[in-house]
C-alpha positions as CSV (number, residue, x, y, z in Angstrom):
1,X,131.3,215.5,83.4
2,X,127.9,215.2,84.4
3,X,125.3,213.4,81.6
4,X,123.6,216.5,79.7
5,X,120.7,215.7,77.7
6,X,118.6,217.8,75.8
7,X,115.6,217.8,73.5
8,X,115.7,219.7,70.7
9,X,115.0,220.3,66.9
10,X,117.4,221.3,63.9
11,X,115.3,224.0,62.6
12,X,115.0,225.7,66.0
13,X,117.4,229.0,67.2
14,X,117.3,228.2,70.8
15,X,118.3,225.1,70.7
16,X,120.9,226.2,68.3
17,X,121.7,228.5,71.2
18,X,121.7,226.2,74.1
19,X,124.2,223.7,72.0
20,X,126.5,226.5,71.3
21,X,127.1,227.3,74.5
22,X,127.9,223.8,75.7
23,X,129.8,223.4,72.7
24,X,131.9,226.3,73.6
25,X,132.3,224.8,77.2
26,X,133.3,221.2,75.9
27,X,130.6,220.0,77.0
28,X,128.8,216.7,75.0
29,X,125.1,215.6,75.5
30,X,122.7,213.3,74.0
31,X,120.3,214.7,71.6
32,X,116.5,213.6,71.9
33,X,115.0,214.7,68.5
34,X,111.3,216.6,68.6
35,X,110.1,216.7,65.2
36,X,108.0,220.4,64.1
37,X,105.7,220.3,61.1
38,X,104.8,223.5,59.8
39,X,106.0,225.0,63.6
40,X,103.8,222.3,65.3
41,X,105.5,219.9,68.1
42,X,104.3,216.7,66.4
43,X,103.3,214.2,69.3
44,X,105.9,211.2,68.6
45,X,107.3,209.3,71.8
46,X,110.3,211.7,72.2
47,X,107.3,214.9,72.6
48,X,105.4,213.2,75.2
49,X,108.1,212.1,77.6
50,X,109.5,215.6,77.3
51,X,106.3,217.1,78.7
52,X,106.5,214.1,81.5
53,X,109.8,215.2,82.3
54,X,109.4,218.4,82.5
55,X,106.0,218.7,84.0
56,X,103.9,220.0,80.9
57,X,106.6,222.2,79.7
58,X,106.1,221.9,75.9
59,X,108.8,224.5,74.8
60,X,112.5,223.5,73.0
61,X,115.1,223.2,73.9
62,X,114.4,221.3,77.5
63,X,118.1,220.8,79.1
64,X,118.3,217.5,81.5
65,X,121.9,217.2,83.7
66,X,122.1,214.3,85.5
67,X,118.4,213.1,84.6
68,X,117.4,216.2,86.8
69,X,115.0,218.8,85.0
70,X,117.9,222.1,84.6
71,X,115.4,224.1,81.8
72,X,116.0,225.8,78.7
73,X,118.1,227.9,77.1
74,X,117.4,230.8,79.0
75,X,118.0,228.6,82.1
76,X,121.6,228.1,80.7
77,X,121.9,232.1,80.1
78,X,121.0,232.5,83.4
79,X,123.6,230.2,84.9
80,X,126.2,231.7,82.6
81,X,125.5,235.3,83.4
82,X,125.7,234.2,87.3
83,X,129.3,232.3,86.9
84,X,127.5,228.8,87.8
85,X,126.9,227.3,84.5
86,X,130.7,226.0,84.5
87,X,130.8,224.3,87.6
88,X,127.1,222.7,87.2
89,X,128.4,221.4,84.3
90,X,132.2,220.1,85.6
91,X,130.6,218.9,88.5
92,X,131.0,215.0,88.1
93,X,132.7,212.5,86.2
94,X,130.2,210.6,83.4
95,X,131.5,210.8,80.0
96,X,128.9,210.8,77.2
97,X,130.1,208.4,74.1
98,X,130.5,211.1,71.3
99,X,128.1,211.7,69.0
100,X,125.4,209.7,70.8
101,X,121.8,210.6,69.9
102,X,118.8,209.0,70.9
103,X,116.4,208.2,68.0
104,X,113.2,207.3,68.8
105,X,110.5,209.5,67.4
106,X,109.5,208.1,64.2
């Protein structure tokens, strides 16, 4: 299984959406927390390499497979509605230890 990672906040519904749908798929990933205050991305570590990555893209969730941009939840819809999400995903072998988050935006 190919490394999934995505950046994401409790409190937001598409990110809620994009983990379900892995979730349902078996699929694991690595968490990257973005913290919100009062709706605003605050600008910790995890915020600013997001927008690196992703080339100024400062929407959540922000979906990684592979360490290759993929998008956001409406990326994964997309891939879903098209019968390619599955085989992105299943694609190659590198197991994720479970329940492994990255921490890092204090």
């Amino acid at each position: 299984m190919p490394k999934v990672e995505i950046y994401l906040s409790p409190f937001c519904g598409y990110c809620w959406k994009a983990r379900l749908m892995l979730w349902r798929k078996g699929i694991r990933y690595t968490k990257i927390p973005i913290r919100f205050y009062f709706g605003f991305k605050l600008p910790t570590a995890n915020f600013k390499e997001m927008l690196r990555r992703t080339g100024g893209d400062g929407t959540i969730p922000q979906i990684f497979v592979d360490g290759e941009y993929l998008g956001t939840e409406e990326t994964l819809d997309e891939l879903e509605r098209r019968g390619e999400l599955e085989k992105l995903l299943t694609a190659v072998p590198n197991p994720i230890t479970k329940g492994e988050t990255r921490h890092g935006s204090r």
